[in-house]
mmCIF file of the N, C-alpha and C atoms, coordinates in Angstrom:
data_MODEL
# 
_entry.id   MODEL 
# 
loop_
_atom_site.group_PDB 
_atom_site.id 
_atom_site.type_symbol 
_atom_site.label_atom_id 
_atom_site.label_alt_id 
_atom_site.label_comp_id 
_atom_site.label_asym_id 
_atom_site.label_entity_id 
_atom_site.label_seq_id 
_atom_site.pdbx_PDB_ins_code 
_atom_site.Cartn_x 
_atom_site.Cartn_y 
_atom_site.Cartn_z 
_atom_site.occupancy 
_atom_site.B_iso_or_equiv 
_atom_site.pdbx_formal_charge 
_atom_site.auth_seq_id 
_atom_site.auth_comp_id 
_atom_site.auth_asym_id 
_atom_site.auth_atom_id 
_atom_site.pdbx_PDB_model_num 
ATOM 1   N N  . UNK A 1 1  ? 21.300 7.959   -4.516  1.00 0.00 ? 1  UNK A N  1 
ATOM 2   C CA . UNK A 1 1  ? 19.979 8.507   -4.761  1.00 0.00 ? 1  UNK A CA 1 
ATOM 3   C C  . UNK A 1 1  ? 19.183 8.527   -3.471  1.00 0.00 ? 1  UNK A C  1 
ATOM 4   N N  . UNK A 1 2  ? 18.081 9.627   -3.135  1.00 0.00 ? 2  UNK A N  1 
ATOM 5   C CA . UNK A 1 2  ? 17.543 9.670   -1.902  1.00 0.00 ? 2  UNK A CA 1 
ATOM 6   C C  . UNK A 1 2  ? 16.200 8.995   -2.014  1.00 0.00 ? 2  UNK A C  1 
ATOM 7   N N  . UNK A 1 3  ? 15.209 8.030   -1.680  1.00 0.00 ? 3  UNK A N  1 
ATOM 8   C CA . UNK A 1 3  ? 14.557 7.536   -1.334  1.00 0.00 ? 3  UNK A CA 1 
ATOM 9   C C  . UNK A 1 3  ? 13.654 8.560   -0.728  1.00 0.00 ? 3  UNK A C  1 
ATOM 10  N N  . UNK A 1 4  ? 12.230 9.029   -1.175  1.00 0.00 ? 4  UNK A N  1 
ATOM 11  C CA . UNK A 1 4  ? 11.207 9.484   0.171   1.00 0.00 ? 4  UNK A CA 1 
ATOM 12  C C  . UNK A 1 4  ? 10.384 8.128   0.621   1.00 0.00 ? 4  UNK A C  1 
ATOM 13  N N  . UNK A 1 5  ? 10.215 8.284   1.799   1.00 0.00 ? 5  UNK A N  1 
ATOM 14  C CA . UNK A 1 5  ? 9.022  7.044   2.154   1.00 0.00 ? 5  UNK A CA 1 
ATOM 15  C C  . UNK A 1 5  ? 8.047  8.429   3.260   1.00 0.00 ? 5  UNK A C  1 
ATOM 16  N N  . UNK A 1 6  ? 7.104  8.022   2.949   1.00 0.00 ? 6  UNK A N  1 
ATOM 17  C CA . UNK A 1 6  ? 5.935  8.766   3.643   1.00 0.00 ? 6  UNK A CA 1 
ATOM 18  C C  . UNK A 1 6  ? 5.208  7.600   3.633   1.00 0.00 ? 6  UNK A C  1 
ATOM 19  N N  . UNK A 1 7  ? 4.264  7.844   5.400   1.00 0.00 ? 7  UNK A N  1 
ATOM 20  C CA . UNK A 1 7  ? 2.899  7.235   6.131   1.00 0.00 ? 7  UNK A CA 1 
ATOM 21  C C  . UNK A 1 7  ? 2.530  8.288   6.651   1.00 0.00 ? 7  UNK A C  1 
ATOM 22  N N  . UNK A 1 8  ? 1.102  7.959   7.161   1.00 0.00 ? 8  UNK A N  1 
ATOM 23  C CA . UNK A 1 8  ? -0.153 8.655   7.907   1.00 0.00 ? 8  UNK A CA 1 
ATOM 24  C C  . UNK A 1 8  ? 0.185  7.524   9.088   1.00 0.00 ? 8  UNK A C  1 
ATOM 25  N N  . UNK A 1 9  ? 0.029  8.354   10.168  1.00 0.00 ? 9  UNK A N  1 
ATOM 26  C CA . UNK A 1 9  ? -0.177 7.454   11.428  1.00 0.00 ? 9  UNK A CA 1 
ATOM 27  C C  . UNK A 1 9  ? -1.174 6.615   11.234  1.00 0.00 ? 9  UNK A C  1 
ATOM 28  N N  . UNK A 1 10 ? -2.110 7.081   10.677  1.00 0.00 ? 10 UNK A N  1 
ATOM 29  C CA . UNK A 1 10 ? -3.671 6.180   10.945  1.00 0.00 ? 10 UNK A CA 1 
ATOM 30  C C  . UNK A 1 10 ? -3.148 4.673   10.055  1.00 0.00 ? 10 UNK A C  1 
ATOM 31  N N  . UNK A 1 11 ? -2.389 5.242   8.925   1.00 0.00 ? 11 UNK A N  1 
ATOM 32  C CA . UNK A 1 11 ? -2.522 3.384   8.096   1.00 0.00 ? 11 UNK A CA 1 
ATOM 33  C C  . UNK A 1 11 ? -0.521 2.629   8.570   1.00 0.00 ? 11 UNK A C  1 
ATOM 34  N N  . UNK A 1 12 ? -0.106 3.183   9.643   1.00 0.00 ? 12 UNK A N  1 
ATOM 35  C CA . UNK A 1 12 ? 1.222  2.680   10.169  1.00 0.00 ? 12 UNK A CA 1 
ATOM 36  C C  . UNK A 1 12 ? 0.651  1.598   11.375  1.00 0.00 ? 12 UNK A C  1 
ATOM 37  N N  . UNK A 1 13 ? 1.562  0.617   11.489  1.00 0.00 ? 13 UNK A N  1 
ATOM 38  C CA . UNK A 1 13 ? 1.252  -0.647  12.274  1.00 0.00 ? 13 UNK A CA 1 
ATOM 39  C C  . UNK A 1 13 ? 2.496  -1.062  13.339  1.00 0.00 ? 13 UNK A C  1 
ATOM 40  N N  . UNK A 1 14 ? 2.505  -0.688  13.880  1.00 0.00 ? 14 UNK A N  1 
ATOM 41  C CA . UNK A 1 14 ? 3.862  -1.569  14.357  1.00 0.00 ? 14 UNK A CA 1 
ATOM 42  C C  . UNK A 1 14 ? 3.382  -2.820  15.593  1.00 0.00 ? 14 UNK A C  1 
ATOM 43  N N  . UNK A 1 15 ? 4.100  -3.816  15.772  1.00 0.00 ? 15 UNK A N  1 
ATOM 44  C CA . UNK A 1 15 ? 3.724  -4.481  16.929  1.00 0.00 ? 15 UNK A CA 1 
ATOM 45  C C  . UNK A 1 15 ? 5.364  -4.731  17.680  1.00 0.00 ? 15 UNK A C  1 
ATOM 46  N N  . UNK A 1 16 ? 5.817  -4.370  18.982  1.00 0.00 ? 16 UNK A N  1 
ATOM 47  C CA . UNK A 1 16 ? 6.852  -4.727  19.581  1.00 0.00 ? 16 UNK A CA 1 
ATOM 48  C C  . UNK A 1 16 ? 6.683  -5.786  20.613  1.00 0.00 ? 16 UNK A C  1 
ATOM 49  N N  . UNK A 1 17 ? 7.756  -6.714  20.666  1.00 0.00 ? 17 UNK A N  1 
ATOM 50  C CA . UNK A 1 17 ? 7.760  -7.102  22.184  1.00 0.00 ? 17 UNK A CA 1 
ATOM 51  C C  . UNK A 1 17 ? 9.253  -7.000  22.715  1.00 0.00 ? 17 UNK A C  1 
ATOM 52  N N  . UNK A 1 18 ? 9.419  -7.404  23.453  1.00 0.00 ? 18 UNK A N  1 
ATOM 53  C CA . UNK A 1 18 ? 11.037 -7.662  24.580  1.00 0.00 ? 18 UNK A CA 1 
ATOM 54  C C  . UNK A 1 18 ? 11.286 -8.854  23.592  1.00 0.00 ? 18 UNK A C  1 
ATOM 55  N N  . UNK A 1 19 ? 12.602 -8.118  23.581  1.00 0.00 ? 19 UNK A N  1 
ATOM 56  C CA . UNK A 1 19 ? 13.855 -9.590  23.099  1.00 0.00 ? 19 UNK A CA 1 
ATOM 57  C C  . UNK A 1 19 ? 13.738 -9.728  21.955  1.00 0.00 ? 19 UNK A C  1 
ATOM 58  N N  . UNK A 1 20 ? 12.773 -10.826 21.502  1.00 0.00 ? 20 UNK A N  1 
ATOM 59  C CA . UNK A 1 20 ? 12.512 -10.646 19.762  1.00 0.00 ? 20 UNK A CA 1 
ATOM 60  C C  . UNK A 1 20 ? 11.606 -9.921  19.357  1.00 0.00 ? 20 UNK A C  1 
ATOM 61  N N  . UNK A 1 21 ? 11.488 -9.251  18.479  1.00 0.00 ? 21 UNK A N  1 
ATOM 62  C CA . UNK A 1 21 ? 10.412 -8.474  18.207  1.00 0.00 ? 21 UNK A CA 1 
ATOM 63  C C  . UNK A 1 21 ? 9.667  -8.503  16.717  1.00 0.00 ? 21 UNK A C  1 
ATOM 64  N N  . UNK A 1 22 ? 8.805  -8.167  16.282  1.00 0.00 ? 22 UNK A N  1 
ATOM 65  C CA . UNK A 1 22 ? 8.086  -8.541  15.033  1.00 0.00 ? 22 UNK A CA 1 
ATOM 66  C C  . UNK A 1 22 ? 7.850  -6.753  15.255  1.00 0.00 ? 22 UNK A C  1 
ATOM 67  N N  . UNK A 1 23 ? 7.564  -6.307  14.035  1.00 0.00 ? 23 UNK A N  1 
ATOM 68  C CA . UNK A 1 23 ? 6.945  -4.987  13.560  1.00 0.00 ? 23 UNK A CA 1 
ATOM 69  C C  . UNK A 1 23 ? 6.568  -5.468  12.311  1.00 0.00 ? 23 UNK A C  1 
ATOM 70  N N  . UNK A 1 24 ? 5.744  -4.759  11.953  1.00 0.00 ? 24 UNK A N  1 
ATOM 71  C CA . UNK A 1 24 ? 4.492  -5.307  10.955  1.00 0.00 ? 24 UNK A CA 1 
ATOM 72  C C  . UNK A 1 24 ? 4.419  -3.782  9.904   1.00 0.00 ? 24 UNK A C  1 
ATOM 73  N N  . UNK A 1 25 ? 4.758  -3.739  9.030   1.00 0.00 ? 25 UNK A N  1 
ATOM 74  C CA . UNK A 1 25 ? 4.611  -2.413  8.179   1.00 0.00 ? 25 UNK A CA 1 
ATOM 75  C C  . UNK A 1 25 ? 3.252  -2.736  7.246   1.00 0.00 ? 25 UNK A C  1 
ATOM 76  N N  . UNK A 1 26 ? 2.464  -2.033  7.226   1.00 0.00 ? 26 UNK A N  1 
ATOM 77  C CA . UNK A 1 26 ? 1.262  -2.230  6.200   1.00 0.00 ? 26 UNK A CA 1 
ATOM 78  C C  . UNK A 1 26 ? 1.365  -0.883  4.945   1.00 0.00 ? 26 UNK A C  1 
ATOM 79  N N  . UNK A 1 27 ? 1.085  -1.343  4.035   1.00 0.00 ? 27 UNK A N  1 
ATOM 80  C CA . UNK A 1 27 ? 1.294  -0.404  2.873   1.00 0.00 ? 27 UNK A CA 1 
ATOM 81  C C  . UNK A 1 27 ? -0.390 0.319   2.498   1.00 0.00 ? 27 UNK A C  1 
ATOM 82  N N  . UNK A 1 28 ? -0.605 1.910   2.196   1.00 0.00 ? 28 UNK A N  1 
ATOM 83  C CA . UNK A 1 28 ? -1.759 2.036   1.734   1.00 0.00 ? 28 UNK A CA 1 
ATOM 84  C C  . UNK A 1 28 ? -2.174 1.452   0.294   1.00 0.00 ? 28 UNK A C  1 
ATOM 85  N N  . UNK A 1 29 ? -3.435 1.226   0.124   1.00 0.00 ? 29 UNK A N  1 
ATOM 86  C CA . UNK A 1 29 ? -4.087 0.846   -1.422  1.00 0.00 ? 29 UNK A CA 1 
ATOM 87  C C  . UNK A 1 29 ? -3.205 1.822   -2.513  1.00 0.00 ? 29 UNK A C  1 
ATOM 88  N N  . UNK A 1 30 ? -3.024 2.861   -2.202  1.00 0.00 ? 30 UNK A N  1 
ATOM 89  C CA . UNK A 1 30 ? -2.635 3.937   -2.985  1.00 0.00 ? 30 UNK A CA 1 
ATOM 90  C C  . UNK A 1 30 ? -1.145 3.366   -3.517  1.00 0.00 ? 30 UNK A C  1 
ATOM 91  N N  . UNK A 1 31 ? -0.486 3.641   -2.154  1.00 0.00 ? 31 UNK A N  1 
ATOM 92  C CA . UNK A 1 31 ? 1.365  3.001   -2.482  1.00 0.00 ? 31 UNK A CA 1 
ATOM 93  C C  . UNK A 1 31 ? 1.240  1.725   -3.478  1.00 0.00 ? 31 UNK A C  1 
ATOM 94  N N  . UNK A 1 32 ? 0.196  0.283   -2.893  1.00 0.00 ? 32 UNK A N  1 
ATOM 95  C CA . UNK A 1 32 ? 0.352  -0.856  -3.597  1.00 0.00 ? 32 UNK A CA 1 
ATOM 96  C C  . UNK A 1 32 ? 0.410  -0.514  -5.004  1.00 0.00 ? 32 UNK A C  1 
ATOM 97  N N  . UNK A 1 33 ? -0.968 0.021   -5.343  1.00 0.00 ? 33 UNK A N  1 
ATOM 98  C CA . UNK A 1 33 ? -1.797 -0.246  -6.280  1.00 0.00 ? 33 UNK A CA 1 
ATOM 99  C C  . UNK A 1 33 ? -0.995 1.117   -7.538  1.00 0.00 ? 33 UNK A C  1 
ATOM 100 N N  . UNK A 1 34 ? -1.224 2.317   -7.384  1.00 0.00 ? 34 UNK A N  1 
ATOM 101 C CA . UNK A 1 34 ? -0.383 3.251   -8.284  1.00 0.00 ? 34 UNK A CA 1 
ATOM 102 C C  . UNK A 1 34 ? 1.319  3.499   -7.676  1.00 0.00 ? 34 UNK A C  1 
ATOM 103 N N  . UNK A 1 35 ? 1.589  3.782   -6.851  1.00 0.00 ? 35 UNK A N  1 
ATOM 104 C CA . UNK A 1 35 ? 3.014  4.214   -6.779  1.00 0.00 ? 35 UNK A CA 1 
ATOM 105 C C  . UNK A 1 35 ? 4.134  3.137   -6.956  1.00 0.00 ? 35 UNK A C  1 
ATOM 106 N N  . UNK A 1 36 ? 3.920  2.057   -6.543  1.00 0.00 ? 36 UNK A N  1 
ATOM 107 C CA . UNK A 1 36 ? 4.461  0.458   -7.071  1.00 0.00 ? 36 UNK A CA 1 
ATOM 108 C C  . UNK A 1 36 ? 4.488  0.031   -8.486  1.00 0.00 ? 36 UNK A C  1 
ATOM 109 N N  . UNK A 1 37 ? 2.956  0.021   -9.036  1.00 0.00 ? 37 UNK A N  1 
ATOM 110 C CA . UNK A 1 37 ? 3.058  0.025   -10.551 1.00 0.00 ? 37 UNK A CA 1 
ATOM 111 C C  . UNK A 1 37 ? 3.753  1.230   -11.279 1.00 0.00 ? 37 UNK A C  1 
ATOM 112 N N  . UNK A 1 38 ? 3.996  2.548   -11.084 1.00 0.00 ? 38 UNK A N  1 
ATOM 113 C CA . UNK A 1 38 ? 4.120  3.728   -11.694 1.00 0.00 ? 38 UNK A CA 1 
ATOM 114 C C  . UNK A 1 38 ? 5.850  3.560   -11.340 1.00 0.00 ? 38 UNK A C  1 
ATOM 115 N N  . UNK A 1 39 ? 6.122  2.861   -10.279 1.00 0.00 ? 39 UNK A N  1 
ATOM 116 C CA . UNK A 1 39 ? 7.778  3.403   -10.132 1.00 0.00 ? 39 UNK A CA 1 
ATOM 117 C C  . UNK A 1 39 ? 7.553  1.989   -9.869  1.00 0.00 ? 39 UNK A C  1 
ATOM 118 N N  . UNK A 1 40 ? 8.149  0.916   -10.914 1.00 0.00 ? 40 UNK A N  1 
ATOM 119 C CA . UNK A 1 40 ? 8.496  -0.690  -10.828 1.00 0.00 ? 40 UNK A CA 1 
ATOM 120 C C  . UNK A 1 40 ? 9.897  -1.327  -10.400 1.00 0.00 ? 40 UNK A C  1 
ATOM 121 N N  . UNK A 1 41 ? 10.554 -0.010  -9.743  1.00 0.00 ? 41 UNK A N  1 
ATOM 122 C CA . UNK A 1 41 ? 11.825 -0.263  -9.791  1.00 0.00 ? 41 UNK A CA 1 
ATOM 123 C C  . UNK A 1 41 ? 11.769 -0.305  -8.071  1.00 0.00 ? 41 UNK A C  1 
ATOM 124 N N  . UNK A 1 42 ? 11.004 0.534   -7.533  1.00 0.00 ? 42 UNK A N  1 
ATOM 125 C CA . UNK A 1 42 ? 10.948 0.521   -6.104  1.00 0.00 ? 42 UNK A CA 1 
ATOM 126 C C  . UNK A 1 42 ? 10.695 -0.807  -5.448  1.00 0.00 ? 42 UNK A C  1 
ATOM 127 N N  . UNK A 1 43 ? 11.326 -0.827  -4.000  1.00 0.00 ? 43 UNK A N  1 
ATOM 128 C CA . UNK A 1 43 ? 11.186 -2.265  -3.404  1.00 0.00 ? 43 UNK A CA 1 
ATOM 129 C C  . UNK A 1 43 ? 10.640 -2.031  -2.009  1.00 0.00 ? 43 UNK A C  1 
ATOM 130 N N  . UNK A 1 44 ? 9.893  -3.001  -1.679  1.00 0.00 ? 44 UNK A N  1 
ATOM 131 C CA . UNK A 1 44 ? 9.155  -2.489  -0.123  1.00 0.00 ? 44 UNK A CA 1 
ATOM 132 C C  . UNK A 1 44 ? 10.566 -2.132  0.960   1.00 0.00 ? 44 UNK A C  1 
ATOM 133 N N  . UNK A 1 45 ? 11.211 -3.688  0.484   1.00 0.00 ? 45 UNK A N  1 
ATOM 134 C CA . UNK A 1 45 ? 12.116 -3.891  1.755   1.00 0.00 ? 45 UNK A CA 1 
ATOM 135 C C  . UNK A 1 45 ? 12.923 -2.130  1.916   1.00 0.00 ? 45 UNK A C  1 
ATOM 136 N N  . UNK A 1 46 ? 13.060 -1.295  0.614   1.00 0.00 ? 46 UNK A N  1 
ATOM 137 C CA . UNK A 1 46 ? 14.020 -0.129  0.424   1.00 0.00 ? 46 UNK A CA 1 
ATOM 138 C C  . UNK A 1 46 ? 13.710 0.463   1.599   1.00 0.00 ? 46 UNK A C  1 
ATOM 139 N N  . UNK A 1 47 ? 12.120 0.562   1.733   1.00 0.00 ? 47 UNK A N  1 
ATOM 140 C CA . UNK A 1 47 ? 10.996 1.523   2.077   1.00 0.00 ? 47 UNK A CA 1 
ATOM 141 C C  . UNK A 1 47 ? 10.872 1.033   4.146   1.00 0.00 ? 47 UNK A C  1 
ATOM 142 N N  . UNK A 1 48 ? 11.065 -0.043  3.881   1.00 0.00 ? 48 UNK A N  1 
ATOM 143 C CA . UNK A 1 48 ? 10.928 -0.032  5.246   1.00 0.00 ? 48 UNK A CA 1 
ATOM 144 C C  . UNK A 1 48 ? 12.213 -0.330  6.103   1.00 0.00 ? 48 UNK A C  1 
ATOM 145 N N  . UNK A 1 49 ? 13.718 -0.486  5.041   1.00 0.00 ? 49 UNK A N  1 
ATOM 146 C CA . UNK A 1 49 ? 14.920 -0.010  5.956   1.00 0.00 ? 49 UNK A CA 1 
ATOM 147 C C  . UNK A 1 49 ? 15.203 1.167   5.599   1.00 0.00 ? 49 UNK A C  1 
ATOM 148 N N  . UNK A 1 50 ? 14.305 2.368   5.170   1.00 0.00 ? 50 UNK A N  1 
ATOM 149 C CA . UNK A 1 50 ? 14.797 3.354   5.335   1.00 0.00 ? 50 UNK A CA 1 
ATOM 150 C C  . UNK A 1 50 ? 13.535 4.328   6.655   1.00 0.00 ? 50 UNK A C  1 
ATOM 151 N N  . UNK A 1 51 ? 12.434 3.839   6.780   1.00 0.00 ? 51 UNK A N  1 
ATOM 152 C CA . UNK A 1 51 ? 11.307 3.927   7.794   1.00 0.00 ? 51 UNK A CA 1 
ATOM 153 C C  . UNK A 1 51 ? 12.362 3.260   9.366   1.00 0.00 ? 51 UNK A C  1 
ATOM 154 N N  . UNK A 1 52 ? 13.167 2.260   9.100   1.00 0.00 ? 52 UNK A N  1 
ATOM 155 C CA . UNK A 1 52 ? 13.871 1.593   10.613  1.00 0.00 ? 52 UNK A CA 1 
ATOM 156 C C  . UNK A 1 52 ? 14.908 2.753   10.887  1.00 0.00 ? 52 UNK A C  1 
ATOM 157 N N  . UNK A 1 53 ? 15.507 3.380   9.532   1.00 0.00 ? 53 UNK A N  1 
ATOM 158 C CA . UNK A 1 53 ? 17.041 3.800   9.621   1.00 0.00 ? 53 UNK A CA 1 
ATOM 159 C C  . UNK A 1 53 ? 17.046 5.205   9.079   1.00 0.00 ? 53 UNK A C  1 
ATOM 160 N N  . UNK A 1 54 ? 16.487 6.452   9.064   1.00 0.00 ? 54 UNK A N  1 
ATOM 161 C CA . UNK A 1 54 ? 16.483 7.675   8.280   1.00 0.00 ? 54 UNK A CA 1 
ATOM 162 C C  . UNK A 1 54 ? 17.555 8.305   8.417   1.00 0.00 ? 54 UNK A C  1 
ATOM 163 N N  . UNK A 1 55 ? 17.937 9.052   7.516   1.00 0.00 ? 55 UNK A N  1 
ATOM 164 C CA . UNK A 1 55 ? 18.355 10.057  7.855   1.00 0.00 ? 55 UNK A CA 1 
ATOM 165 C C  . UNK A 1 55 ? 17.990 11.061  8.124   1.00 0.00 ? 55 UNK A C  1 
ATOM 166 N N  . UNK A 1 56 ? 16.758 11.429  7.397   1.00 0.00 ? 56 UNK A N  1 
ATOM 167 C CA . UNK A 1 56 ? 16.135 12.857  7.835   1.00 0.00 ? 56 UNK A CA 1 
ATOM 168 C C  . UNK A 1 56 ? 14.863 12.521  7.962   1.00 0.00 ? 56 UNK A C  1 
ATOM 169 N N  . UNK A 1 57 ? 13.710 13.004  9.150   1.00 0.00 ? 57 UNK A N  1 
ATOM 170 C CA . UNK A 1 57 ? 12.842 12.705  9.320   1.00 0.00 ? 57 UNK A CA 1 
ATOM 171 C C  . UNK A 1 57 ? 12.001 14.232  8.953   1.00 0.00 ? 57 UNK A C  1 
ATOM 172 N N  . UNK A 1 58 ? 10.391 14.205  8.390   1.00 0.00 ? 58 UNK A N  1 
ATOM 173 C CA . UNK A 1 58 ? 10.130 15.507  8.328   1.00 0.00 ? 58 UNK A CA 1 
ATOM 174 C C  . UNK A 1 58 ? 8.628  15.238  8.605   1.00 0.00 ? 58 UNK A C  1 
ATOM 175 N N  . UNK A 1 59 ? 7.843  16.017  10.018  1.00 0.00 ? 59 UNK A N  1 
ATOM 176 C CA . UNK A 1 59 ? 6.388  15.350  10.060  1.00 0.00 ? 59 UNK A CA 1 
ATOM 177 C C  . UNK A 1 59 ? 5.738  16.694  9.371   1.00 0.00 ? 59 UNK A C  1 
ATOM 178 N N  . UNK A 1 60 ? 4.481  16.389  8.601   1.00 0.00 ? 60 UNK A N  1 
ATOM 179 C CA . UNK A 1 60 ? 4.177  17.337  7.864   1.00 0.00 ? 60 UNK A CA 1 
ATOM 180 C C  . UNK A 1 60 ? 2.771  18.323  8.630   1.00 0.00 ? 60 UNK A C  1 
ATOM 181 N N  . UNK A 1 61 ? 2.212  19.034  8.293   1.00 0.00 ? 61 UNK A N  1 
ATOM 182 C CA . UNK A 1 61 ? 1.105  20.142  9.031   1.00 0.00 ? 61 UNK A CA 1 
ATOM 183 C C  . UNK A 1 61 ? 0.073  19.250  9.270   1.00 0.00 ? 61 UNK A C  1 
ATOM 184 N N  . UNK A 1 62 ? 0.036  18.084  8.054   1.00 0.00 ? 62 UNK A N  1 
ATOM 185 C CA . UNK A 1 62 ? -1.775 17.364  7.649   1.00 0.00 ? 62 UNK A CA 1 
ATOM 186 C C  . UNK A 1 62 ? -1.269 15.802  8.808   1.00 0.00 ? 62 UNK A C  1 
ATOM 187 N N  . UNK A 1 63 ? -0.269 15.853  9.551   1.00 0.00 ? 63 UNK A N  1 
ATOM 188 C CA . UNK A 1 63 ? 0.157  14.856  10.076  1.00 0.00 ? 63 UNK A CA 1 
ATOM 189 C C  . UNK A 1 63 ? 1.018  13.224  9.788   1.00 0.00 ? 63 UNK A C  1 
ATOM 190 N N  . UNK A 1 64 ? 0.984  13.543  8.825   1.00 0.00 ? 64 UNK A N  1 
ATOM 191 C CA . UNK A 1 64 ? 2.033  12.667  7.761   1.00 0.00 ? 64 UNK A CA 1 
ATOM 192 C C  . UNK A 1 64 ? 3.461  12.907  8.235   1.00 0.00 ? 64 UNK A C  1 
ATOM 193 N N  . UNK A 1 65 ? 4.460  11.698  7.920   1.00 0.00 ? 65 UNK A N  1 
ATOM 194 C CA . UNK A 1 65 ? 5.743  11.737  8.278   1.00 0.00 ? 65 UNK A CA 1 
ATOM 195 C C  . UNK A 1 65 ? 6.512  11.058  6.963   1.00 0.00 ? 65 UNK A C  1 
ATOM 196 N N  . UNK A 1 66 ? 7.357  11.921  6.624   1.00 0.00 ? 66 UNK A N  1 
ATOM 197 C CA . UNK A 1 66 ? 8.651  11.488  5.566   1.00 0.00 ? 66 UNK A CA 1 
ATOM 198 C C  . UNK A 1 66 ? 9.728  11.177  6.202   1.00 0.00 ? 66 UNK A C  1 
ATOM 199 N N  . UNK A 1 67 ? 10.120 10.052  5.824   1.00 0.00 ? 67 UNK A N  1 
ATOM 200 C CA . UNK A 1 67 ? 11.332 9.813   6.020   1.00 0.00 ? 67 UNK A CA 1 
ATOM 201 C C  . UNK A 1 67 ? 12.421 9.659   5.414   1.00 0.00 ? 67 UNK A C  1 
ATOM 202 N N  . UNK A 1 68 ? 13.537 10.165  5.316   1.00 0.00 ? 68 UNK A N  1 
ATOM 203 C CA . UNK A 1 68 ? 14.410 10.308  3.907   1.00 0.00 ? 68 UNK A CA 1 
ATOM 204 C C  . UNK A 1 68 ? 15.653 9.535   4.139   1.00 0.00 ? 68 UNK A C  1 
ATOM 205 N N  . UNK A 1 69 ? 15.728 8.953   3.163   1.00 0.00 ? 69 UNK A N  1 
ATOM 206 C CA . UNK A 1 69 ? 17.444 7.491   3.572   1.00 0.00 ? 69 UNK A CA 1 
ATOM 207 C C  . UNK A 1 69 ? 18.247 7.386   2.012   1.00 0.00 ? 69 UNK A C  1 
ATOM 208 N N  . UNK A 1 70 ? 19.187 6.667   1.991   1.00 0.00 ? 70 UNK A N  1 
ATOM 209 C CA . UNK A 1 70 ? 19.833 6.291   0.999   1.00 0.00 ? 70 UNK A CA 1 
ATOM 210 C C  . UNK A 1 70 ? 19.678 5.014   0.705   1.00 0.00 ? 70 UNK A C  1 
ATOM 211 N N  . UNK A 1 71 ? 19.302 4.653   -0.982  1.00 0.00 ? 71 UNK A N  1 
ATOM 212 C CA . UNK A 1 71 ? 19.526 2.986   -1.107  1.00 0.00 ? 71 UNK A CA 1 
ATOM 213 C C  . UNK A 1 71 ? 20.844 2.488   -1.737  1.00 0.00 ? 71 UNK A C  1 
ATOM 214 N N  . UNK A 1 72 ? 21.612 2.066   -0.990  1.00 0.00 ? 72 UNK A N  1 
ATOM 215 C CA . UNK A 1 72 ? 22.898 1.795   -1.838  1.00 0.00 ? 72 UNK A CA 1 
ATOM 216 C C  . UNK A 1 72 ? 22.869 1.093   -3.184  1.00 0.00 ? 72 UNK A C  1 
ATOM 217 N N  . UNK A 1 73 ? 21.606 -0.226  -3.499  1.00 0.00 ? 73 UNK A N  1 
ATOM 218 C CA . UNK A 1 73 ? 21.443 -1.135  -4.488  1.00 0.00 ? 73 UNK A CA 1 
ATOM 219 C C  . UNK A 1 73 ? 20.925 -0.455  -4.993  1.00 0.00 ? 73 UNK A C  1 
ATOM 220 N N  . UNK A 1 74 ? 20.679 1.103   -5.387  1.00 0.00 ? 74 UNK A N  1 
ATOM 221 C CA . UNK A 1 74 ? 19.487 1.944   -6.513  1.00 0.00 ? 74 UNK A CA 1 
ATOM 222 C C  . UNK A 1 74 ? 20.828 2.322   -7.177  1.00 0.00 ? 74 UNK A C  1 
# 
């Protein structure tokens, strides 16, 4: 099954450093609050190894980016 994950630059976070690194994914009110409750089956972690690992990336006109992956455990 294909997974979409979409962000807006404005609510994406990342923090890098050398060697070890931390990245920080923040979720909008919207994703938490309706798309989490409405699809209870979805998992963050899905969402953000498929944001590390895509297969297909698609940035949209309004500046938004999809990213499209496979979850093997769905």
């Amino acid at each position: 099954m294909w997974i979409l994950v979409g962000y807006s630059k404005k609510s994406n976070s990342k923090i890098c450093g050398k060697g070890s690194f931390v990245v920080k994914y923040k979720f909008t009110p919207y994703f938490e609050n309706i798309v989490l409750k409405k699809r209870d089956y979805l998992k963050k972690e899905w969402c953000i190894n498929i944001v590390k690992n895509p297969l297909k990336v698609e940035v949209q006109d309004n500046g938004r980016v999809r990213f499209w992956g496979v979850v093997k455990e769905f």
